[in-house]
PDB file with SEQRES, HELIX, SHEET and CRYST1 records, atoms N, CA, C and O in Angstrom:
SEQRES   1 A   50  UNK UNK UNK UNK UNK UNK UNK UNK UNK UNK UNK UNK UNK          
SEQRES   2 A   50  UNK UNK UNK UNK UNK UNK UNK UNK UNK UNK UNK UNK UNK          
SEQRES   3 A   50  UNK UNK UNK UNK UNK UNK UNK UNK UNK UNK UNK UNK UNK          
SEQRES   4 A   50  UNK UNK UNK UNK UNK UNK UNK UNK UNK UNK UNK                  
HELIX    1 AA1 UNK A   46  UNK A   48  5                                   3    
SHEET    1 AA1 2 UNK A  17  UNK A  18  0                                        
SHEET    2 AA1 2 UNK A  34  UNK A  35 -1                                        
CRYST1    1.000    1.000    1.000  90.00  90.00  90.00 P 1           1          
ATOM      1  N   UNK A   1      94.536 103.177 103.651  1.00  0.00           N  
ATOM      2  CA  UNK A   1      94.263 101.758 103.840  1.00  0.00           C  
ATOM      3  C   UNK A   1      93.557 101.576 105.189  1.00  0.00           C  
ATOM      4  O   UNK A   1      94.127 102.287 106.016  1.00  0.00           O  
ATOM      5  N   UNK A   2      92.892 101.134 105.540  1.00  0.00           N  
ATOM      6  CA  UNK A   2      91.421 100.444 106.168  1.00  0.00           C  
ATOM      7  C   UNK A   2      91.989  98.962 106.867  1.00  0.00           C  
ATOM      8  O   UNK A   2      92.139  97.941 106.195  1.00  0.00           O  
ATOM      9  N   UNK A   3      92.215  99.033 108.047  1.00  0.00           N  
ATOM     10  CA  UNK A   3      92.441  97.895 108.672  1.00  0.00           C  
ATOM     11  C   UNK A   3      90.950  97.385 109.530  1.00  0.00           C  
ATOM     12  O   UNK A   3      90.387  98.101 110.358  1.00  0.00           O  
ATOM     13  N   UNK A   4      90.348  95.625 109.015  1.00  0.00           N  
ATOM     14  CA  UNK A   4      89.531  95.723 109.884  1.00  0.00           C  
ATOM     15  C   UNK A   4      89.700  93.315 110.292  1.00  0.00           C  
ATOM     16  O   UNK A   4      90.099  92.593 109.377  1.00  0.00           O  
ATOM     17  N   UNK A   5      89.594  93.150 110.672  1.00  0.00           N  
ATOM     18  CA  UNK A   5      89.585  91.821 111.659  1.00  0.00           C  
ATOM     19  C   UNK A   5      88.345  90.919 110.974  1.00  0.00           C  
ATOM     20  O   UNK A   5      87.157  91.229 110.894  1.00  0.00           O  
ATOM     21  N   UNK A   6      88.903  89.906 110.586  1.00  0.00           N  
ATOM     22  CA  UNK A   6      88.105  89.121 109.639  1.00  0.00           C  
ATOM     23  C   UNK A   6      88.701  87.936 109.311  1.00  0.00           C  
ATOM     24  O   UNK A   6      89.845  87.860 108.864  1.00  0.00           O  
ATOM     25  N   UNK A   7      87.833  86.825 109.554  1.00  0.00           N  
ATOM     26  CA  UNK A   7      88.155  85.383 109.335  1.00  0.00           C  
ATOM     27  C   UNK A   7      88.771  84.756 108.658  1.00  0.00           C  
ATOM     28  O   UNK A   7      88.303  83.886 107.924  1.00  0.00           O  
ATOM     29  N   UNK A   8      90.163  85.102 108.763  1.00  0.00           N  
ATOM     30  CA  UNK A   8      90.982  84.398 107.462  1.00  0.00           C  
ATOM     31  C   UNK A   8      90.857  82.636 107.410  1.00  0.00           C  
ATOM     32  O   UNK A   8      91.159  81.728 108.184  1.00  0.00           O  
ATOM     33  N   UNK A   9      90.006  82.762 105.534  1.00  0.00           N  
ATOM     34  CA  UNK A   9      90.832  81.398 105.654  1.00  0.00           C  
ATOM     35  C   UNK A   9      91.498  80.608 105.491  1.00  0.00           C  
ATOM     36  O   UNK A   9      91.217  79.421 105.651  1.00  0.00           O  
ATOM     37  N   UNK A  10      92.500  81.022 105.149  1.00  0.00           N  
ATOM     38  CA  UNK A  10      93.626  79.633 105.089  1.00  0.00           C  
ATOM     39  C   UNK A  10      94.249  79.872 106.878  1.00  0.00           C  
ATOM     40  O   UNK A  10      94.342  78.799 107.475  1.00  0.00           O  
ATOM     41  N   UNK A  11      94.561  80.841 107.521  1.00  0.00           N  
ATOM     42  CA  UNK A  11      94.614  80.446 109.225  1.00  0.00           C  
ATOM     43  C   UNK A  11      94.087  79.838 109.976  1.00  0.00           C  
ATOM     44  O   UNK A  11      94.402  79.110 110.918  1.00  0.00           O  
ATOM     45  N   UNK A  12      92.969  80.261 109.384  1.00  0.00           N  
ATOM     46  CA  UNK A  12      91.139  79.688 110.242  1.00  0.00           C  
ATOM     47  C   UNK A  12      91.123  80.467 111.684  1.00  0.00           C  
ATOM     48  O   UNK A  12      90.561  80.027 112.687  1.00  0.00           O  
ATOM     49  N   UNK A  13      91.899  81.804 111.598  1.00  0.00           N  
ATOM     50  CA  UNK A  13      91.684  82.375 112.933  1.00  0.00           C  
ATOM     51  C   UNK A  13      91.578  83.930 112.485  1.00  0.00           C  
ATOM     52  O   UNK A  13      92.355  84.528 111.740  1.00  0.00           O  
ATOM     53  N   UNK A  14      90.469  84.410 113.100  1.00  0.00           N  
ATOM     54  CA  UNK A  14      90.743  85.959 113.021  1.00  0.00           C  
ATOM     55  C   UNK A  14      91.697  86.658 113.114  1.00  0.00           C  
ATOM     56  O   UNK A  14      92.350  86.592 114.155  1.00  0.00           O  
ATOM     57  N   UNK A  15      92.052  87.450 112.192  1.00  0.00           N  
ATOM     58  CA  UNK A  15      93.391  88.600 111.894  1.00  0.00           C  
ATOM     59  C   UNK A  15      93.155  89.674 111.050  1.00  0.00           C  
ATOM     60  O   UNK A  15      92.360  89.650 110.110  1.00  0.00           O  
ATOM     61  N   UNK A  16      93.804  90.565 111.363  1.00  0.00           N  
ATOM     62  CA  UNK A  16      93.754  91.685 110.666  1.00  0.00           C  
ATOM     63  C   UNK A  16      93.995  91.363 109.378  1.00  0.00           C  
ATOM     64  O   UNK A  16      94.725  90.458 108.974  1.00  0.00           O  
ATOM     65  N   UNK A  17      93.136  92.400 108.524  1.00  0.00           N  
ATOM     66  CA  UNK A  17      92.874  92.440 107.094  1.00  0.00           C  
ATOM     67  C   UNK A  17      92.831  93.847 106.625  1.00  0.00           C  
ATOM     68  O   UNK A  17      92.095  94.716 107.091  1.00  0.00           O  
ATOM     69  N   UNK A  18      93.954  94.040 105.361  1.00  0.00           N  
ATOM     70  CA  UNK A  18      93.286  95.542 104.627  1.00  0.00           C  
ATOM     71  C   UNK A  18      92.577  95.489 103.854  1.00  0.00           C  
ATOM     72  O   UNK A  18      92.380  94.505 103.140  1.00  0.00           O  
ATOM     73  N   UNK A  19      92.062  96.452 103.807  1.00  0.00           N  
ATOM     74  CA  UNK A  19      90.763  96.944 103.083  1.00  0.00           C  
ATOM     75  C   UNK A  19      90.446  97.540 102.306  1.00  0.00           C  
ATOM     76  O   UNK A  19      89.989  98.677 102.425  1.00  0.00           O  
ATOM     77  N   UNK A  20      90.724  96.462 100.520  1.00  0.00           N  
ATOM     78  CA  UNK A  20      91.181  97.661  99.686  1.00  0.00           C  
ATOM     79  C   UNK A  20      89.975  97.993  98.536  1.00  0.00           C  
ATOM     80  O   UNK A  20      89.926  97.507  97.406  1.00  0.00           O  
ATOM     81  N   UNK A  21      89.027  98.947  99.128  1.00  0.00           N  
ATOM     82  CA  UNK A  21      87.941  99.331  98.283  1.00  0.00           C  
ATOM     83  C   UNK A  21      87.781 100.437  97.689  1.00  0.00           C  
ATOM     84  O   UNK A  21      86.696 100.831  97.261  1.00  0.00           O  
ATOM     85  N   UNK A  22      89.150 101.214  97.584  1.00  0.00           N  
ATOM     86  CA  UNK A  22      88.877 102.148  96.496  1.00  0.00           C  
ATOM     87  C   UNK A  22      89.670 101.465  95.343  1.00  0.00           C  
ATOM     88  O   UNK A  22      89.589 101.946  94.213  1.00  0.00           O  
ATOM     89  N   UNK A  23      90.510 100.252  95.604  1.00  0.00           N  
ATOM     90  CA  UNK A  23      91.279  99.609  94.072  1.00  0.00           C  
ATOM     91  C   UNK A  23      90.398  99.079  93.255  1.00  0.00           C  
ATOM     92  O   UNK A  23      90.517  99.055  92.030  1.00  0.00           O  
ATOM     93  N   UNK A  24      89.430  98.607  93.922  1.00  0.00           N  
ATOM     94  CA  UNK A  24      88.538  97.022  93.322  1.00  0.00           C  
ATOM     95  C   UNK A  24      87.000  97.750  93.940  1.00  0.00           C  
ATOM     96  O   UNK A  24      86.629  97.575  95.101  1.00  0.00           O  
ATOM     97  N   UNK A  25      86.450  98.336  93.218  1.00  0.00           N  
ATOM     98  CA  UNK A  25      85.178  98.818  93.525  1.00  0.00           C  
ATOM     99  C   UNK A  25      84.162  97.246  93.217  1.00  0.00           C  
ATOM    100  O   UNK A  25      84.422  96.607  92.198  1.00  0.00           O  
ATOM    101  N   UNK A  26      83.381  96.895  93.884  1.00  0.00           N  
ATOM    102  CA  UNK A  26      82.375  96.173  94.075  1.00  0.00           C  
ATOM    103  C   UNK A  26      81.433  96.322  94.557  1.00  0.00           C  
ATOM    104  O   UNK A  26      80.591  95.443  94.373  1.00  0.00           O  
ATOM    105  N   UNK A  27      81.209  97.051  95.092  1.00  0.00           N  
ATOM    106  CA  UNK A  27      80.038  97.647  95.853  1.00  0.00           C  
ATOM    107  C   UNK A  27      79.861  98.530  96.800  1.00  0.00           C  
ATOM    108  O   UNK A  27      80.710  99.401  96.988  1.00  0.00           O  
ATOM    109  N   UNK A  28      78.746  98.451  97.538  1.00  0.00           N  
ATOM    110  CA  UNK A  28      78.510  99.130  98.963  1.00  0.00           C  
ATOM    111  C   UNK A  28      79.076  98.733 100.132  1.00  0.00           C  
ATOM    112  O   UNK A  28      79.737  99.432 100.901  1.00  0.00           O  
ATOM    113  N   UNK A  29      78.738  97.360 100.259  1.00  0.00           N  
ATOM    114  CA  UNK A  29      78.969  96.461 101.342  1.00  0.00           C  
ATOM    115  C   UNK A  29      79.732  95.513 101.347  1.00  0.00           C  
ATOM    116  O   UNK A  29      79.635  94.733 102.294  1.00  0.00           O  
ATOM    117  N   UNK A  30      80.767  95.250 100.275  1.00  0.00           N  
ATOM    118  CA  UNK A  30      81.204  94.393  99.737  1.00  0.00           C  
ATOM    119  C   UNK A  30      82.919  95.452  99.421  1.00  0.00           C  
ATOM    120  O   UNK A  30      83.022  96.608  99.009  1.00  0.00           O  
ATOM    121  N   UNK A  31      84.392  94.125  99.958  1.00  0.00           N  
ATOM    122  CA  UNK A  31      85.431  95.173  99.602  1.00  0.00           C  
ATOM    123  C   UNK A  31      86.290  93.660  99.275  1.00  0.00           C  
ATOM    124  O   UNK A  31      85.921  92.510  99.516  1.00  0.00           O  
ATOM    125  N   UNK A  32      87.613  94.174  98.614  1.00  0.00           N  
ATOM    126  CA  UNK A  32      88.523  93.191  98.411  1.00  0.00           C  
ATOM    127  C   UNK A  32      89.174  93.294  99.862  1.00  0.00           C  
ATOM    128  O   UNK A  32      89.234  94.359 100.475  1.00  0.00           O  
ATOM    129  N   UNK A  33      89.689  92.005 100.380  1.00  0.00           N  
ATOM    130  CA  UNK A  33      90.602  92.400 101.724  1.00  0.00           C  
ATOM    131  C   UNK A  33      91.800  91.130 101.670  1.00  0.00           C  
ATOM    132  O   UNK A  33      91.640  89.992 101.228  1.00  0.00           O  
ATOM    133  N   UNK A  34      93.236  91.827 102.370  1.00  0.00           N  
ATOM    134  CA  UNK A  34      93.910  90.868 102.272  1.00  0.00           C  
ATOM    135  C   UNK A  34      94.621  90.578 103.651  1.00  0.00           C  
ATOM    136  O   UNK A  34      94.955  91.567 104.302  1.00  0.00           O  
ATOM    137  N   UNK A  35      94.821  89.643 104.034  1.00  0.00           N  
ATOM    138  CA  UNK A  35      95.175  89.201 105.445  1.00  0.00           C  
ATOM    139  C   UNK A  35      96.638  89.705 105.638  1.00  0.00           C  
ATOM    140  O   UNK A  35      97.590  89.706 104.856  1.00  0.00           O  
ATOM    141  N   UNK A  36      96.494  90.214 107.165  1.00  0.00           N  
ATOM    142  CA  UNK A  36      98.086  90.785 106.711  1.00  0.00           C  
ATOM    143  C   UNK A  36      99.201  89.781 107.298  1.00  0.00           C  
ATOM    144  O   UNK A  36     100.422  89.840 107.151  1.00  0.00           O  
ATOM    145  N   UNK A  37      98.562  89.008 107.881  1.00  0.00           N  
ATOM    146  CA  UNK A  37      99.829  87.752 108.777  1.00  0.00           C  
ATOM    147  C   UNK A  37      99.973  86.649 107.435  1.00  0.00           C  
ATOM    148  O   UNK A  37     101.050  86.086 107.630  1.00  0.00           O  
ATOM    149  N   UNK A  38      99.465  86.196 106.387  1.00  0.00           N  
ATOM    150  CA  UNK A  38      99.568  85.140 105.321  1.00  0.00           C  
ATOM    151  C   UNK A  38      99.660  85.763 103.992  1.00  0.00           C  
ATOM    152  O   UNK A  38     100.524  85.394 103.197  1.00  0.00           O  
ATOM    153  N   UNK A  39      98.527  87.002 103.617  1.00  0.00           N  
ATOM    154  CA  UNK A  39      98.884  87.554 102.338  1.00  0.00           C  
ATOM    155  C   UNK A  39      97.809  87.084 101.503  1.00  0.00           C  
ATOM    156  O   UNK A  39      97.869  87.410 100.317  1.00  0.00           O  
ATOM    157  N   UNK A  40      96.699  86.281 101.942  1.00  0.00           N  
ATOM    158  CA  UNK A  40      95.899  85.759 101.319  1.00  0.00           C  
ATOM    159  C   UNK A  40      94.914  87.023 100.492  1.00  0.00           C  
ATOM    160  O   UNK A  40      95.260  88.174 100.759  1.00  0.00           O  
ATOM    161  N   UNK A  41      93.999  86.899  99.741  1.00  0.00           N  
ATOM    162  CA  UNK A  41      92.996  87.794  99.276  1.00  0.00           C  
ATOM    163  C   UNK A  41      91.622  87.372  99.174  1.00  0.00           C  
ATOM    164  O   UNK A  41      91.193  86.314  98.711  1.00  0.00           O  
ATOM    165  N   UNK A  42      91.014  88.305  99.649  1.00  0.00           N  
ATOM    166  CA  UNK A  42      89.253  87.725  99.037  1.00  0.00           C  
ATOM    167  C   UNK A  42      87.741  88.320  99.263  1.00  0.00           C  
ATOM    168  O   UNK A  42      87.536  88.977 100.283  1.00  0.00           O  
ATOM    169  N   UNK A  43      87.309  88.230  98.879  1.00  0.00           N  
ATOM    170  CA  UNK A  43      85.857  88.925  98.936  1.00  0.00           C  
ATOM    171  C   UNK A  43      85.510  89.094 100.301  1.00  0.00           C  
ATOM    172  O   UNK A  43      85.593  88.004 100.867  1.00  0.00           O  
ATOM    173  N   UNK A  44      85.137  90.050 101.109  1.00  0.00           N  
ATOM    174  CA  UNK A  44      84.354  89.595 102.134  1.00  0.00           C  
ATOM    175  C   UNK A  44      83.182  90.914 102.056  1.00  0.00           C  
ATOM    176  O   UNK A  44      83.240  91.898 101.319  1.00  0.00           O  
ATOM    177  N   UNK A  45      82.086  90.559 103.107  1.00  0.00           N  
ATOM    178  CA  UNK A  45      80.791  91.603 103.039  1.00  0.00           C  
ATOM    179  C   UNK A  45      81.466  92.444 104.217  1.00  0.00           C  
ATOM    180  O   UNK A  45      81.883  91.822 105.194  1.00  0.00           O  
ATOM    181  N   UNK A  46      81.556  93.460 104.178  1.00  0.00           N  
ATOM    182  CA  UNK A  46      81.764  94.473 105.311  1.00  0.00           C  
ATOM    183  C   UNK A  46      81.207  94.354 107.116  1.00  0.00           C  
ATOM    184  O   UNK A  46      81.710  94.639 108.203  1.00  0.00           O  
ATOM    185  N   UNK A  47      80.281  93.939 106.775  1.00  0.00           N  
ATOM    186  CA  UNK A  47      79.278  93.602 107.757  1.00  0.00           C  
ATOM    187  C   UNK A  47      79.608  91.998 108.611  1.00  0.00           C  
ATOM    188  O   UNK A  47      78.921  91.588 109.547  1.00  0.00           O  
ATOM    189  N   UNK A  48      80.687  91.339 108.082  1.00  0.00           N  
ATOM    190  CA  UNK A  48      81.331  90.262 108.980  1.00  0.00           C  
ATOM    191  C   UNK A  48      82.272  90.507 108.980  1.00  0.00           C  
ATOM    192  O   UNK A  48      83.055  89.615 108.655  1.00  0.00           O  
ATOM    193  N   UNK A  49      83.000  92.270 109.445  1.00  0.00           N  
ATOM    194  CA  UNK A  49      84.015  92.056 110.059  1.00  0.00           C  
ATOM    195  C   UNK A  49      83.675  91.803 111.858  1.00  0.00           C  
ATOM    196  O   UNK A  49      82.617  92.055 112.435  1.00  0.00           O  
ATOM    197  N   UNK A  50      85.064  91.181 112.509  1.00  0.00           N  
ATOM    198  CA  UNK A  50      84.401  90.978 113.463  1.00  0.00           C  
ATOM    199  C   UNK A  50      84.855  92.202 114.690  1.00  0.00           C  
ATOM    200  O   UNK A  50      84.303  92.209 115.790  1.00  0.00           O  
TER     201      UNK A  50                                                      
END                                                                             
């Protein structure tokens, strides 16, 4: 698992997120991630983590 910092939003504040792209293949640049302080899930592009 892949920890990387990304705009959660239902917090509306940056927090760590895992990074789960070998479950949910979507692409290159593209991974499922889920916030680890709320539990939320969702698409993000790789390239806005921050």
């Amino acid at each position: 698992m892949e920890k990387q910092r990304f705009l959660c939003r239902v917090e509306k504040e940056i927090t760590d997120h895992s990074v789960l792209k070998n479950e949910v293949p979507l692409g290159m640049e593209v991974a499922l991630v889920q916030c680890l302080r709320c539990g939320v899930m969702g698409i993000k592009k790789l390239a806005d983590a921050k």
